[in-house]
PDB file as gemmi writes it, atoms N, CA and C in Angstrom:
CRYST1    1.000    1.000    1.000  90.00  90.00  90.00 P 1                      
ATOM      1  N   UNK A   1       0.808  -1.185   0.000  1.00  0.00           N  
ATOM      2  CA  UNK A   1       0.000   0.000   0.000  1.00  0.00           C  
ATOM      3  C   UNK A   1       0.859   1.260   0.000  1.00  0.00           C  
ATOM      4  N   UNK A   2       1.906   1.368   0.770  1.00  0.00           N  
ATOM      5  CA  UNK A   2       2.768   2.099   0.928  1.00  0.00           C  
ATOM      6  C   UNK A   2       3.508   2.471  -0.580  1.00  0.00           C  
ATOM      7  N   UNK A   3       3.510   2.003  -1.543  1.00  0.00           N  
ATOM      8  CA  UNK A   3       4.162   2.242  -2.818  1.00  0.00           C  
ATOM      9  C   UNK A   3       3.062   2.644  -3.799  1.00  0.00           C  
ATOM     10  N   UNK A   4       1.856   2.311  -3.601  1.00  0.00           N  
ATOM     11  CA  UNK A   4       0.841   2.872  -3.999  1.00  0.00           C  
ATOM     12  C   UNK A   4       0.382   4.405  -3.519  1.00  0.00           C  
ATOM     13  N   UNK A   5       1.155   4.548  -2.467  1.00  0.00           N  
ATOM     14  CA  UNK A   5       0.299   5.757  -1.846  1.00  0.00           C  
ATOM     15  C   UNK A   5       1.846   6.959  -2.027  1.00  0.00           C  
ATOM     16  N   UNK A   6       3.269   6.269  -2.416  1.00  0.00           N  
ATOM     17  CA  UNK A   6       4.396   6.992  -3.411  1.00  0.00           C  
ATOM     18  C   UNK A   6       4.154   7.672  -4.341  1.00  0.00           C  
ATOM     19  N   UNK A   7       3.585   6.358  -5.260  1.00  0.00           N  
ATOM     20  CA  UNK A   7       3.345   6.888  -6.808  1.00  0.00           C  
ATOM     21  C   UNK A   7       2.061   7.839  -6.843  1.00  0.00           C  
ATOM     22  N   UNK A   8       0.979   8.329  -5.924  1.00  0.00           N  
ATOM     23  CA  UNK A   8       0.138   8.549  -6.330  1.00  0.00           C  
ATOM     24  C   UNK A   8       0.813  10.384  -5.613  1.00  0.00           C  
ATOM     25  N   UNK A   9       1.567  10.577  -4.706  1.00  0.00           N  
ATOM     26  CA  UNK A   9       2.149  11.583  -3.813  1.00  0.00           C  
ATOM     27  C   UNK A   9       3.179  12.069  -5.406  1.00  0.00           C  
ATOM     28  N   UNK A  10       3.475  11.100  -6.003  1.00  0.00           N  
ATOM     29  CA  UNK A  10       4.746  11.545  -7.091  1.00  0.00           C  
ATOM     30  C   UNK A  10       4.000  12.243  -8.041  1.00  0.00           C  
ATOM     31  N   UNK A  11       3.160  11.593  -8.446  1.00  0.00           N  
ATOM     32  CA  UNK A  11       2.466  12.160  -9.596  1.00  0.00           C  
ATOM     33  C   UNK A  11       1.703  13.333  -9.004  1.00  0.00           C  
ATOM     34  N   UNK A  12       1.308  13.526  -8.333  1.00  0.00           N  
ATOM     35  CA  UNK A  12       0.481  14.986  -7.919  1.00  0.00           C  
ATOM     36  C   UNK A  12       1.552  15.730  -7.651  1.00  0.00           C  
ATOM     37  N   UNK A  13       2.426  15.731  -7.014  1.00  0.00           N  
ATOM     38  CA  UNK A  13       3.870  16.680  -7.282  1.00  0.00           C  
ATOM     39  C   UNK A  13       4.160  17.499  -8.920  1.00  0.00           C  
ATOM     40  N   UNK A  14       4.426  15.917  -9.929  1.00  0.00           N  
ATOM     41  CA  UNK A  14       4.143  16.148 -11.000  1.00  0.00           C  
ATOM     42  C   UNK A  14       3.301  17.166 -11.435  1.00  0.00           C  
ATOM     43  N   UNK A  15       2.376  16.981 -11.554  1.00  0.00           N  
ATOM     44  CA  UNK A  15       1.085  17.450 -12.112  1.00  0.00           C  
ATOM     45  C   UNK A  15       1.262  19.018 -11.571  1.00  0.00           C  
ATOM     46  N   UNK A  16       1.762  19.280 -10.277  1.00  0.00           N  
ATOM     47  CA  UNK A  16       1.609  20.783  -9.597  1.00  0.00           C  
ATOM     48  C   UNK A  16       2.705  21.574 -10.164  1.00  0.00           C  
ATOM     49  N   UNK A  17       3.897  20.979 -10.259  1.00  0.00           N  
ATOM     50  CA  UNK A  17       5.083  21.758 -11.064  1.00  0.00           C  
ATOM     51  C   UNK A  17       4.979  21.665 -12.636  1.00  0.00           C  
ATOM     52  N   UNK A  18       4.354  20.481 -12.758  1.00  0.00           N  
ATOM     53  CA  UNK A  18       4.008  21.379 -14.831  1.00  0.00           C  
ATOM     54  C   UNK A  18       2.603  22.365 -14.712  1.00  0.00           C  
ATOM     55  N   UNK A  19       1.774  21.988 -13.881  1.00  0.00           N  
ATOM     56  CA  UNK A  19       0.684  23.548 -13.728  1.00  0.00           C  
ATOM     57  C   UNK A  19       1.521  24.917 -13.684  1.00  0.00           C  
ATOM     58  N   UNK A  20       2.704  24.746 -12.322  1.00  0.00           N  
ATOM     59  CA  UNK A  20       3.615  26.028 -12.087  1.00  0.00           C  
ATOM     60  C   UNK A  20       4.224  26.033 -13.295  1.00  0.00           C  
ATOM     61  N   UNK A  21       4.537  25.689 -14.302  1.00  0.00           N  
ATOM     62  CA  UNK A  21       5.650  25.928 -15.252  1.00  0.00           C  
ATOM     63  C   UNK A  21       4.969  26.528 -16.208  1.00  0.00           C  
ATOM     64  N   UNK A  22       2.977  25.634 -16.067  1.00  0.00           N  
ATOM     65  CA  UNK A  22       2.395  26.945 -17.320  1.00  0.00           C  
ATOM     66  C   UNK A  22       1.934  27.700 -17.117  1.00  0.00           C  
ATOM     67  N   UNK A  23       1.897  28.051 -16.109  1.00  0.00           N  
ATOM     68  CA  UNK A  23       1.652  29.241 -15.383  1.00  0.00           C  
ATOM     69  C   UNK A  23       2.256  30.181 -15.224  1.00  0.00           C  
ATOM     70  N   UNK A  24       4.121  30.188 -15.255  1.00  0.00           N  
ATOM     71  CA  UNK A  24       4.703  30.913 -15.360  1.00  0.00           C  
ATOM     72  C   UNK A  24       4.989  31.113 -16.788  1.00  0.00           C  
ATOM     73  N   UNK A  25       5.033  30.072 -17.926  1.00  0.00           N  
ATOM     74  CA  UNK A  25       4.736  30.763 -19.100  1.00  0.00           C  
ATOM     75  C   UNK A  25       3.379  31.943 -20.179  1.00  0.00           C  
ATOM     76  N   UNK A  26       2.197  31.387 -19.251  1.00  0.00           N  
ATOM     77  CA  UNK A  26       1.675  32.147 -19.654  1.00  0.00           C  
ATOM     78  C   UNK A  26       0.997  33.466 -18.825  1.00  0.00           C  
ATOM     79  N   UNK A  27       2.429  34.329 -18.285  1.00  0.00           N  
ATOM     80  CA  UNK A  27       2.161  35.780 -17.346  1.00  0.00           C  
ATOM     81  C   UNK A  27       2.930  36.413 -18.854  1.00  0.00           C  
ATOM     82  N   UNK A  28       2.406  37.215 -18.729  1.00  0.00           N  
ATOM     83  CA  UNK A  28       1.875  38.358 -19.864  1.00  0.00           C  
ATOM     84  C   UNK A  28       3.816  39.143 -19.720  1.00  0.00           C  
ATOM     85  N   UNK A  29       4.422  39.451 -20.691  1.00  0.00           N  
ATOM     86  CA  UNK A  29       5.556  39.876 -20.411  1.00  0.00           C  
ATOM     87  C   UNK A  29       5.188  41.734 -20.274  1.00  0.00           C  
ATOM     88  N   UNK A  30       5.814  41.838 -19.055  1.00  0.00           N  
ATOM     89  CA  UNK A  30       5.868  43.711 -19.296  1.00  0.00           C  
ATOM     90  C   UNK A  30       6.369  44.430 -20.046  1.00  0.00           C  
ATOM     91  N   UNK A  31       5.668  45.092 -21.156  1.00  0.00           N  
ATOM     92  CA  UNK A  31       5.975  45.810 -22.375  1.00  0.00           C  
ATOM     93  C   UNK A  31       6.874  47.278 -21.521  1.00  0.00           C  
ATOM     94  N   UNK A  32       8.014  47.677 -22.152  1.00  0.00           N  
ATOM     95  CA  UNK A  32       8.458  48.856 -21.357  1.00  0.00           C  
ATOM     96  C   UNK A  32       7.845  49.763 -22.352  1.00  0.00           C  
ATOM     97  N   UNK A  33       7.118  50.979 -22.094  1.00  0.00           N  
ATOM     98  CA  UNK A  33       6.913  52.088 -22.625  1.00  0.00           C  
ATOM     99  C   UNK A  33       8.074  53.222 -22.718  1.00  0.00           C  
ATOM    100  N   UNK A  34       8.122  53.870 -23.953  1.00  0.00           N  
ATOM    101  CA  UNK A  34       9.186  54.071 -24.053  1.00  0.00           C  
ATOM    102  C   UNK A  34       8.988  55.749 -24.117  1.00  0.00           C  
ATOM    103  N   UNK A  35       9.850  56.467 -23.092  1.00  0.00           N  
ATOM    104  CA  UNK A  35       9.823  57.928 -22.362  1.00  0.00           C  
ATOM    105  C   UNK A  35      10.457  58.649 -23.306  1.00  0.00           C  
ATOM    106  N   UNK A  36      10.050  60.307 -23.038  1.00  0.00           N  
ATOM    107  CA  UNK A  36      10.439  61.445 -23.467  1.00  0.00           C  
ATOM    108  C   UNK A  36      10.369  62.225 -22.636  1.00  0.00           C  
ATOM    109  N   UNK A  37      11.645  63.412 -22.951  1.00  0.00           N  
ATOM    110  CA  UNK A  37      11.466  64.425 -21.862  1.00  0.00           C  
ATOM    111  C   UNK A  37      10.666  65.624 -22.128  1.00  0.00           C  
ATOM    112  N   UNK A  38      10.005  65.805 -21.446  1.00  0.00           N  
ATOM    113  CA  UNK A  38       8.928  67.004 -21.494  1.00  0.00           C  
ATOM    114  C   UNK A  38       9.113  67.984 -20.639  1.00  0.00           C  
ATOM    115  N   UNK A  39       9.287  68.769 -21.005  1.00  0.00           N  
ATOM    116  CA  UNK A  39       9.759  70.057 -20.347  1.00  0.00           C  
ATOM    117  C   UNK A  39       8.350  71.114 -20.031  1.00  0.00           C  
ATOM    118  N   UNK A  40       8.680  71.708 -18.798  1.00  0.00           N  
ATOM    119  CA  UNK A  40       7.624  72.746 -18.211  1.00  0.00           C  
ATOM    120  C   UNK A  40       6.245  72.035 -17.966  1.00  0.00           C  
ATOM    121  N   UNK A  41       6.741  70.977 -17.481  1.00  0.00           N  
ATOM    122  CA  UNK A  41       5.001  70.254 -17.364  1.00  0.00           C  
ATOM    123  C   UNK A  41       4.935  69.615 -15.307  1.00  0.00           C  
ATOM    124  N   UNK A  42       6.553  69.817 -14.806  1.00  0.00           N  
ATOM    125  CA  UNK A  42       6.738  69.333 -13.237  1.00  0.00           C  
ATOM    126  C   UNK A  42       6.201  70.188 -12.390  1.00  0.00           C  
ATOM    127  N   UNK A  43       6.091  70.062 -11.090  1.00  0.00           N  
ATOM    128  CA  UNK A  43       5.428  70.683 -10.477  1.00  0.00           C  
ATOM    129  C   UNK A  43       6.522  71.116  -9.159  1.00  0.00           C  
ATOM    130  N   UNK A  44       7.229  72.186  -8.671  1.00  0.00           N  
ATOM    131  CA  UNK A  44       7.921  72.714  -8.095  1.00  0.00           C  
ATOM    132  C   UNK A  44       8.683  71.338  -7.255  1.00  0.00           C  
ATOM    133  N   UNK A  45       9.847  70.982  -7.175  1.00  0.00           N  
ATOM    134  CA  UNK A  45      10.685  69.516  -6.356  1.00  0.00           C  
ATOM    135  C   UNK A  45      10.235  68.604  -6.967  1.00  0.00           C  
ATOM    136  N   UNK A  46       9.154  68.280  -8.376  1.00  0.00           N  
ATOM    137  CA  UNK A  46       8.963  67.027  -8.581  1.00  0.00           C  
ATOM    138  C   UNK A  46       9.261  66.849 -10.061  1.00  0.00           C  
ATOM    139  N   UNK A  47      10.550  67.682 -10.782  1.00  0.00           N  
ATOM    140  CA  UNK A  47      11.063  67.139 -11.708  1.00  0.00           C  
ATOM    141  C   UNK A  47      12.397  66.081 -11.823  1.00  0.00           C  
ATOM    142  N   UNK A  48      12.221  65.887 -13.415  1.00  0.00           N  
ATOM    143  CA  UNK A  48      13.418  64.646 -12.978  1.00  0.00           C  
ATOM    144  C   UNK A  48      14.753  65.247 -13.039  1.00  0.00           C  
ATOM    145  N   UNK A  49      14.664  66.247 -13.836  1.00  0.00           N  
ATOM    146  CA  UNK A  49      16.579  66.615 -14.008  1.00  0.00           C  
ATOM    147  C   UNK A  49      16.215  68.191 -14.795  1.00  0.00           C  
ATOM    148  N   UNK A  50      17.551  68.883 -14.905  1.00  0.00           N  
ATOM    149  CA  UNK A  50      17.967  69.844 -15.893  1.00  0.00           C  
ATOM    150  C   UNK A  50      16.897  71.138 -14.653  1.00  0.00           C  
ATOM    151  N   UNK A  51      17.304  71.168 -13.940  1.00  0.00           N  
ATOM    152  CA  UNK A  51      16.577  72.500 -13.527  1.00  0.00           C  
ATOM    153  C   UNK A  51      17.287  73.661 -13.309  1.00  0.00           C  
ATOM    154  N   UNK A  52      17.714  73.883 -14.799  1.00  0.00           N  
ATOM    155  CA  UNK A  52      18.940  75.370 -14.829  1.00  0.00           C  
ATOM    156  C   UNK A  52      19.816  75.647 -13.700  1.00  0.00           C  
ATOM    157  N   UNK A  53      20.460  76.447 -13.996  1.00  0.00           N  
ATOM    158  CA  UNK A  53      21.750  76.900 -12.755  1.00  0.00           C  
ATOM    159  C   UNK A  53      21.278  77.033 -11.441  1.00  0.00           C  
ATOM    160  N   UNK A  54      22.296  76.331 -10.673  1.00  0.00           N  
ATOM    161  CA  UNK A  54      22.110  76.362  -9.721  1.00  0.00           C  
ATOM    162  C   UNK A  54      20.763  75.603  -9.387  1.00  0.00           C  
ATOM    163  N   UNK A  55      20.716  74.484  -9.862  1.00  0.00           N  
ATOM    164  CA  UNK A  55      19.842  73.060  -9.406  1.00  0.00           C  
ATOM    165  C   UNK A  55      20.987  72.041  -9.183  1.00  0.00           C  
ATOM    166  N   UNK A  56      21.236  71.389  -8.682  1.00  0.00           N  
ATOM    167  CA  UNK A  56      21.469  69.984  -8.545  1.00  0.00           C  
ATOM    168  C   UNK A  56      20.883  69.005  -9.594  1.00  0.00           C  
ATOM    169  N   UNK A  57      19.603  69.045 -10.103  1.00  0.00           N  
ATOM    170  CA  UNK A  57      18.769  67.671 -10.732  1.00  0.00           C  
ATOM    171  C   UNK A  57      17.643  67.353 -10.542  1.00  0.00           C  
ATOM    172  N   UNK A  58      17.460  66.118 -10.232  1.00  0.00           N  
ATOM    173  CA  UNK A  58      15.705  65.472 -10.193  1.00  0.00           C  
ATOM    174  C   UNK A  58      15.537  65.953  -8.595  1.00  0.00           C  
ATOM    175  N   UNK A  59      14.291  67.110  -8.575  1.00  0.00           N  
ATOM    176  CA  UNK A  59      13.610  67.633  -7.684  1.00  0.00           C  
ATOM    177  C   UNK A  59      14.085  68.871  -6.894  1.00  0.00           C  
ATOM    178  N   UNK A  60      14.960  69.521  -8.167  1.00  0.00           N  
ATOM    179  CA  UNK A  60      15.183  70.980  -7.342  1.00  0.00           C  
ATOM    180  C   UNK A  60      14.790  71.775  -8.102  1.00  0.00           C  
ATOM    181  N   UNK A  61      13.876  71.536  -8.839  1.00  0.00           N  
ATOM    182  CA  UNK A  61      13.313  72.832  -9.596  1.00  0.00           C  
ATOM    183  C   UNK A  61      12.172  73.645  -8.766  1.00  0.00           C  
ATOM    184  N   UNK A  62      12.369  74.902  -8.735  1.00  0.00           N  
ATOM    185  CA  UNK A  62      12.085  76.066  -7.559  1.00  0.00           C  
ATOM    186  C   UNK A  62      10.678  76.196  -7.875  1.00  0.00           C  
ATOM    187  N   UNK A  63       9.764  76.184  -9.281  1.00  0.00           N  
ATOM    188  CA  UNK A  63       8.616  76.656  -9.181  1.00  0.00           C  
ATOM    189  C   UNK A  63       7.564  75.743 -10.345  1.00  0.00           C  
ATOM    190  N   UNK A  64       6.652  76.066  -9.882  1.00  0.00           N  
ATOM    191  CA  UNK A  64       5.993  74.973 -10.755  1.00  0.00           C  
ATOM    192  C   UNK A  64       6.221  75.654 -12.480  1.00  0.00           C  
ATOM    193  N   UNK A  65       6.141  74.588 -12.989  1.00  0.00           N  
ATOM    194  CA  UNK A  65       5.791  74.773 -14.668  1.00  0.00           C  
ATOM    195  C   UNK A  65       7.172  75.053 -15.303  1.00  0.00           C  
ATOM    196  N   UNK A  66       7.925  74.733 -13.948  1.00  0.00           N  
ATOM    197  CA  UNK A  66       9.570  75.720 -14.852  1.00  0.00           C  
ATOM    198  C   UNK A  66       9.845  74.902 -15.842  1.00  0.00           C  
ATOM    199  N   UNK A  67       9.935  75.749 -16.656  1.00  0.00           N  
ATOM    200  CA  UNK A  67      10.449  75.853 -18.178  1.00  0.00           C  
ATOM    201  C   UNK A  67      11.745  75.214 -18.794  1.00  0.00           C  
ATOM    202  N   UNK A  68      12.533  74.931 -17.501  1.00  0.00           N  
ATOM    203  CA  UNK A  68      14.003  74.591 -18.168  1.00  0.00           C  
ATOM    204  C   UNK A  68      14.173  73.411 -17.423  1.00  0.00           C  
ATOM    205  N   UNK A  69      13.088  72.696 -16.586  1.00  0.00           N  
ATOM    206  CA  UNK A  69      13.259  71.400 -15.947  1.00  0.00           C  
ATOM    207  C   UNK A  69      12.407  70.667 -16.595  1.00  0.00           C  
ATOM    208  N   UNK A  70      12.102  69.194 -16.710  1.00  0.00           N  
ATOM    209  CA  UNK A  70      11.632  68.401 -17.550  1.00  0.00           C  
ATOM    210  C   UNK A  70      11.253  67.239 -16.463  1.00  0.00           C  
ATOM    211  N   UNK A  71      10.401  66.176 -17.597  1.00  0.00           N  
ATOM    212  CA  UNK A  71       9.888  65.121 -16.481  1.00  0.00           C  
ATOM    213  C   UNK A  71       9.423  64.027 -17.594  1.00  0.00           C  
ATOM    214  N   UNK A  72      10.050  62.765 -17.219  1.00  0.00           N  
ATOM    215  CA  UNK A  72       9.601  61.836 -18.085  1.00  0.00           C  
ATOM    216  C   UNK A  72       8.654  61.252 -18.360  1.00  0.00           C  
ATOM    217  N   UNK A  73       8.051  61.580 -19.821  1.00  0.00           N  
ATOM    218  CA  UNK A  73       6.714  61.111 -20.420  1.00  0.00           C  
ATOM    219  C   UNK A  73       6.315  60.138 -21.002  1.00  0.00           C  
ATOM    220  N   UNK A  74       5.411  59.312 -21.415  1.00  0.00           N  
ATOM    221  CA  UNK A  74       5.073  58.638 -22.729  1.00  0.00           C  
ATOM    222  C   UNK A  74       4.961  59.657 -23.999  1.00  0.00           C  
ATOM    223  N   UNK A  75       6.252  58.797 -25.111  1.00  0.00           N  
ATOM    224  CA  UNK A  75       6.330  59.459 -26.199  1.00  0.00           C  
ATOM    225  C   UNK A  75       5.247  59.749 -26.673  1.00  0.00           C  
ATOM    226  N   UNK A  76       4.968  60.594 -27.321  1.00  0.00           N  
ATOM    227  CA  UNK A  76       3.708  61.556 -27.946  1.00  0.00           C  
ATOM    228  C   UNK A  76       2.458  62.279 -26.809  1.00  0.00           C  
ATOM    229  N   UNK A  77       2.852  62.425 -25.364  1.00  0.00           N  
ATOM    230  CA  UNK A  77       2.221  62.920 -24.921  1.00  0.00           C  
ATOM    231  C   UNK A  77       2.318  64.357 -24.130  1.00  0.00           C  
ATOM    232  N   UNK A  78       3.371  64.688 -24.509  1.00  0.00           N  
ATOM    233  CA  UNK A  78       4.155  66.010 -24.169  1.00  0.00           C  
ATOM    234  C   UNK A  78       3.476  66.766 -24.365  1.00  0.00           C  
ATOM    235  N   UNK A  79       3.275  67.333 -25.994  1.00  0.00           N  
ATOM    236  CA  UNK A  79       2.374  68.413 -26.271  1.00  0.00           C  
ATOM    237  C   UNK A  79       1.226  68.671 -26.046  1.00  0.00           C  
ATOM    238  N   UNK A  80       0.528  67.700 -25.905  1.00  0.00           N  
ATOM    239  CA  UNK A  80      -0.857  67.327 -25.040  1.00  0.00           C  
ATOM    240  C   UNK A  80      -0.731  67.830 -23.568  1.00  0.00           C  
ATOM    241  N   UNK A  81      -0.037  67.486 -23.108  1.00  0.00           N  
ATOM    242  CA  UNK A  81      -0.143  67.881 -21.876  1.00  0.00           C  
ATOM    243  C   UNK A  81      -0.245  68.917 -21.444  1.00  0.00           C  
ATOM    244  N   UNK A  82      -1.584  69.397 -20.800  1.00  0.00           N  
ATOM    245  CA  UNK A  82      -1.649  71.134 -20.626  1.00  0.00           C  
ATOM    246  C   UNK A  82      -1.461  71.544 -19.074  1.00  0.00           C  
ATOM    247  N   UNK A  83      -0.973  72.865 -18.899  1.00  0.00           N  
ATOM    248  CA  UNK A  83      -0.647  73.121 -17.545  1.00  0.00           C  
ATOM    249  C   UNK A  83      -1.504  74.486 -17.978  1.00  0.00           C  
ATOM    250  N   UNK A  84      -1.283  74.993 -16.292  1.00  0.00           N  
ATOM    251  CA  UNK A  84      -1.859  76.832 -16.859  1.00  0.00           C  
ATOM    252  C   UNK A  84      -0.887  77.869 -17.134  1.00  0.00           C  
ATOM    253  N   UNK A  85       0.191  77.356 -17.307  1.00  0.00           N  
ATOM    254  CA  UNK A  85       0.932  78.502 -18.234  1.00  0.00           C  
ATOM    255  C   UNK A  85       1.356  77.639 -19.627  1.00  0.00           C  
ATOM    256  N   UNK A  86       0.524  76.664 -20.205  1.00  0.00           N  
ATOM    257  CA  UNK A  86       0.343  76.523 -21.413  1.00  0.00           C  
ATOM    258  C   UNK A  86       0.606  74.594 -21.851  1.00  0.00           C  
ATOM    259  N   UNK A  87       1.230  74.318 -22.792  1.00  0.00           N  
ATOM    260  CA  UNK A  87       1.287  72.835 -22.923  1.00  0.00           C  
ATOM    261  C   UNK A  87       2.524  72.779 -22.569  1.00  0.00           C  
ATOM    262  N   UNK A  88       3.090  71.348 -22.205  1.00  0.00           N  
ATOM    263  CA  UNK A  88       4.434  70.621 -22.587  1.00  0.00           C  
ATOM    264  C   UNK A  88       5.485  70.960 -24.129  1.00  0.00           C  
ATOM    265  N   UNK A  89       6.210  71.009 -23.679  1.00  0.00           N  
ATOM    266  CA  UNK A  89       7.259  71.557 -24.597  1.00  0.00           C  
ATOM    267  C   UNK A  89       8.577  70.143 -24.715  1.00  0.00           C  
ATOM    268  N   UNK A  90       9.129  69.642 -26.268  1.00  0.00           N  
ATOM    269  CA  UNK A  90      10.049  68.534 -26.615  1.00  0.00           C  
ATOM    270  C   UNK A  90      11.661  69.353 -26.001  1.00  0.00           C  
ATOM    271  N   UNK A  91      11.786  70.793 -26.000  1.00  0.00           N  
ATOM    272  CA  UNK A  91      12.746  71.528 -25.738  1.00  0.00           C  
ATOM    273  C   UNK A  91      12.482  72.360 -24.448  1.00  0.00           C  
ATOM    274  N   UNK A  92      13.422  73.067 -24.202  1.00  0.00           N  
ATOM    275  CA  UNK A  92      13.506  73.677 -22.521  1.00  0.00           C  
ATOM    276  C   UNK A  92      12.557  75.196 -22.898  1.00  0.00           C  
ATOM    277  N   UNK A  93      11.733  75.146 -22.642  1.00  0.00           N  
ATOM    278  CA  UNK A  93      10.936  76.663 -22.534  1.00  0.00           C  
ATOM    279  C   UNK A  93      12.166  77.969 -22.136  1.00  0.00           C  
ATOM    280  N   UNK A  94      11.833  78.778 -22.599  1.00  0.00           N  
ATOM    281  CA  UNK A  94      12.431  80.138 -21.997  1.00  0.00           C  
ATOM    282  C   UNK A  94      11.550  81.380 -21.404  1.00  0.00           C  
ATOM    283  N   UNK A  95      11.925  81.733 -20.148  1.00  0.00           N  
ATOM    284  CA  UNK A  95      11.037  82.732 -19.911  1.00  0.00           C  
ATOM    285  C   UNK A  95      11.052  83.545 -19.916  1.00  0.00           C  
TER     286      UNK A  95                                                      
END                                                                             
């Protein structure tokens, strides 16, 4: 009985690691979306980089909408993007 009650412990082992194996083949792979920098669209400390002289980088830009700091987008959605001193800009705004 004891070798009967092996093979039947083996095979359900079986059976659970080829379930896990298609299971891990069929998870959906994460597509990376692919970024652009959009300028004058951050909101005062919450850009990623380039915040003119006398910034450091990602999150020292002094005021919202600044113009010469940027923040990473989904390509083609920059210009779309509206703030109230106007849309997203592919280049550094000047003020």
């Amino acid at each position: 009985m004891s070798t009967r009650r092996s093979v039947i412990t083996a095979l359900a082992l079986a059976a659970a690691a080829q379930g896990a194996a298609l299971a891990a083949e069929s998870k959906p792979t994460p597509t990376k979306v692919a970024m652009e920098k959009c300028y004058g669209i951050s909101l005062a400390g919450q850009n990623d980089c380039a915040a003119g002289p006398g910034t450091s980088c990602a999150g020292s830009s002094k005021v919202d909408y600044q113009g010469n700091a940027w923040k990473k987008v989904p390509v083609g959605s920059c210009v779309s993007t509206k703030t109230p001193k106007g849309h997203g800009s592919l280049t550094p705004i000047k003020a």
